[in-house]
N, C-alpha and C positions, 0 to 999 in steps of 0.2 A: 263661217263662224257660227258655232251655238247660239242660238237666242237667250237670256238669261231667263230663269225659271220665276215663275210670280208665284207657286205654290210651294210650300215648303212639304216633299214626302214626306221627310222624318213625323212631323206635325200631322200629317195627315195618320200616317200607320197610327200613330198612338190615339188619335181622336176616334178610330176605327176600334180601335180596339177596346177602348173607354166604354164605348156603345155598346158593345157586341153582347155581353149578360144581358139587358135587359130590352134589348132592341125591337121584340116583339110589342114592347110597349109603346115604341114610339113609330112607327112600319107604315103608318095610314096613307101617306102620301106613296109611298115605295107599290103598295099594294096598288092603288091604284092605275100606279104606271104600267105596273104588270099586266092587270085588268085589260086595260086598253091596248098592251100588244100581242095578250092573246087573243082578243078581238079580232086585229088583222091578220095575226098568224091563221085565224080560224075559216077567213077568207079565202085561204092558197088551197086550193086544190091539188095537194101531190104531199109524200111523207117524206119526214127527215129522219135520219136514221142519228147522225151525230153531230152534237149541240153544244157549244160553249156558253154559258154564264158568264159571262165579262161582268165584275164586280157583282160579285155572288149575295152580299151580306150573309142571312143565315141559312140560304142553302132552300129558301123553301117554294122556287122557282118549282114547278111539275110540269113536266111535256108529256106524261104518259108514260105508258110500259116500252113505247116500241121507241125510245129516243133516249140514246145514250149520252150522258149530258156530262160534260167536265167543267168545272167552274173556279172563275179567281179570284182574288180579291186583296186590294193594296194591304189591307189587313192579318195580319196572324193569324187574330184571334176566329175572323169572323171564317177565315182560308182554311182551320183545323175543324171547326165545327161542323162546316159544310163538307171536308172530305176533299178540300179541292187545292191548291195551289197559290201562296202569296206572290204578287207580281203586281207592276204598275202596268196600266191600258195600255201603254206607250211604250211598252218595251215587253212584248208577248213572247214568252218561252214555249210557241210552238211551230209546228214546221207548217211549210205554205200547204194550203190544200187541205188541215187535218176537219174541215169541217163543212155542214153542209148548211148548216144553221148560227147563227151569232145572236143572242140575245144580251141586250145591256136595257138596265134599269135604274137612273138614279143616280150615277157615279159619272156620269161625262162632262160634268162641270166643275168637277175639281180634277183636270187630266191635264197637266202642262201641254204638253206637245198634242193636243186634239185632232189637228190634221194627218199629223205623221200616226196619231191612235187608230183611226180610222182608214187608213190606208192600209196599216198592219191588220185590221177586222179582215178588207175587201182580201187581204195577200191569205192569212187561215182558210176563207170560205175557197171551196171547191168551186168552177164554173158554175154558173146560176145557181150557187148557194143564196140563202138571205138572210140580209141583216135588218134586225127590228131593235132599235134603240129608245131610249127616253131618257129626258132630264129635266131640272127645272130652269126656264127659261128668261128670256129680255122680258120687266114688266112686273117681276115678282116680288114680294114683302116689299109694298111701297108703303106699306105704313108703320111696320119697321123704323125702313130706311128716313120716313119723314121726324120721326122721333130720336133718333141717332142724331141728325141734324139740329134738334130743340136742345137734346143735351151735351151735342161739344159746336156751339152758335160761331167760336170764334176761332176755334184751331182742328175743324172735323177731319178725322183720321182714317184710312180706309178699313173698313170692316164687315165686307159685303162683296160675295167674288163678283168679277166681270159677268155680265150675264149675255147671252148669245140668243138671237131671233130668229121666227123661223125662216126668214131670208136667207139670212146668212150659214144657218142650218143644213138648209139646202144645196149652197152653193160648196158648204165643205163635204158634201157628199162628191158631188160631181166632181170636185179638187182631186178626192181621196178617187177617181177612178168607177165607182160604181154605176152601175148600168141601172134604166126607170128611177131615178132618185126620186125621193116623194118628200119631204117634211112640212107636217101640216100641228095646231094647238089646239089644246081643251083648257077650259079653265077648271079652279079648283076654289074656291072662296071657302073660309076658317073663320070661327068664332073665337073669340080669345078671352075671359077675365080680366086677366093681367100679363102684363111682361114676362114675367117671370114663368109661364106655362109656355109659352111661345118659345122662350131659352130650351125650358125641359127636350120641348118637342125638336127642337136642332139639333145640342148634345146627344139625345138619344138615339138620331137617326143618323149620327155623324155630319151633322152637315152645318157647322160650327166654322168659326176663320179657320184658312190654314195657308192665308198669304204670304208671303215671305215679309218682315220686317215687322209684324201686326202689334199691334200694344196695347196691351190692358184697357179697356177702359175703367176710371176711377172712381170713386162712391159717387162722388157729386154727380158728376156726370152720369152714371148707371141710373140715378135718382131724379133725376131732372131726364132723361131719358123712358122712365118708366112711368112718370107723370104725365108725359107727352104721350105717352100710349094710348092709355084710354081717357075717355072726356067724363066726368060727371060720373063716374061708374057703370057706364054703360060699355059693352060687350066691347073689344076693336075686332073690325074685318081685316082680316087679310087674307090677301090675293096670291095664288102661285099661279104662272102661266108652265103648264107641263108641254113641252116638245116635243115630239114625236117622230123618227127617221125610220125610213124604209129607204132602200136598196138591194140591187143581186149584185153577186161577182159577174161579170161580162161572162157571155156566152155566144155562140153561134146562132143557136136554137132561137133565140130571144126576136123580139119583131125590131127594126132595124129602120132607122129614116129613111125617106125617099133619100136617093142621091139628089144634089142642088141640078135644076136644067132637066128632071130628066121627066118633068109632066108634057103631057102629050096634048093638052088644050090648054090655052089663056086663059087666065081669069079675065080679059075684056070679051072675047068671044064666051064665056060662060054668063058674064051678067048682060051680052047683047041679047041673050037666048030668055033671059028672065024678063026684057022688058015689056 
């Protein structure tokens, strides 16, 4: 049986799309993600020749001259801008093997089916392709979320997705099949005025509700929730914990666990030798 969906696509396409004009203004967070997985990218000693953008926004991912890069995005608008293809993570419109490289940035926490996403990632990459992922993670906008709570005290509503740790992170690599799983976090700490700059910066980045059932929040509450934000007029902090996945497609080539039995000295005869 299907699992029932907790994200609404349709909600989603249109929030993507909402963004996508002036999206560059709101990108800081995105950018940074990028930042940090070309960082590891920069560590692999060896080229990739062809590269998927999983959740493209505006296309301005760069691998260089020598990487041929095709890119998605659950959105139209942001799918036409970039040259690339609308499609949900979880239901990839391409054949097994067409890749050597997968890069996602940004978009892995609004994907209903995440495991079955990721599985489809490992199924595109070529043997010892890699995939370098990011999202925002378990930990994030708790000051948000403490203020959401000040302004509905007696009927609070969900309005903040599920968020995922890097534990769990990791163990949905290994689920999804991938060979060396790694997921490890960086923090990110934001100055804010007001509430209302914190909204901009969602909306613009798409990264707004897009639950299934979600409801309004009301003046009152919007109001008493944007009091609870800041103290005295002083700045609010908040917190994004960003996430980070590395994996290969399983290979031959790759370095391989000992088989279980097959060490040829004890560990009691190795620490009688240290005593």
């Amino acid at each position: 049986m299907t699992p029932p969906e907790i994200f609404s696509r349709s909600a989603r396409r249109r929030h993507r799309d909402r963004a996508a004009k002036h999206f560059a203004d709101h990108a800081f967070v995105r950018e940074m993600m990028v930042e940090g997985i070309l960082e590891r990218l920069a560590a692999v000693r060896r080229e990739f020749h062809d590269a998927l953008d999983l959740g493209c926004f505006d296309g301005s991912l760069d691998l260089g001259p020598g990487t041929r890069v095709a890119r998605l995005d659950a959105g139209f608008g942001f799918a036409r801008a970039a040259g690339g293809v609308q499609g949900d993570e979880d239901r990839l419109p391409f054949a097994d093997g067409s890749f050597d490289l997968v890069i996602s940035a940004g978009v892995l926490d609004q994907v209903n089916d995440l495991p079955g996403a990721l599985t489809l990632v490992r199924r595109v990459l070529r043997p010892d392709g890699l995939f370098l992922g990011a999202f925002v993670g378990a930990g994030s906008l708790p000051t948000l979320r403490a203020a959401l709570r000040a302004g509905e005290p007696d009927r609070p509503a969900a309005r903040l997705h599920p968020q995922i740790d890097v534990r769990s992170a990791g163990d949905l690599l290994m689920r999804a099949g991938f060979a060396l799983p790694v997921a490890d976090s960086e923090a990110l700490d934001i100055g804010y005025g007001d509430l209302g700059r914190l909204l901009a910066d969602l909306r613009g980045s798409a990264s707004t509700n897009v639950l299934v059932g979600r409801q309004p929040l009301g003046r009152a509450a919007l109001a008493r929730t944007a009091a609870a934000f800041t103290t005295d007029g002083e700045r609010a902090r908040e917190h994004l914990s960003l996430v980070y996945l590395t994996g290969w497609a399983p290979d031959a080539s790759q370095p391989q666990p000992a088989r279980r039995g097959s060490a040829t000295a004890s560990l009691a005869a190795v620490l009688k030798k240290t005593d």
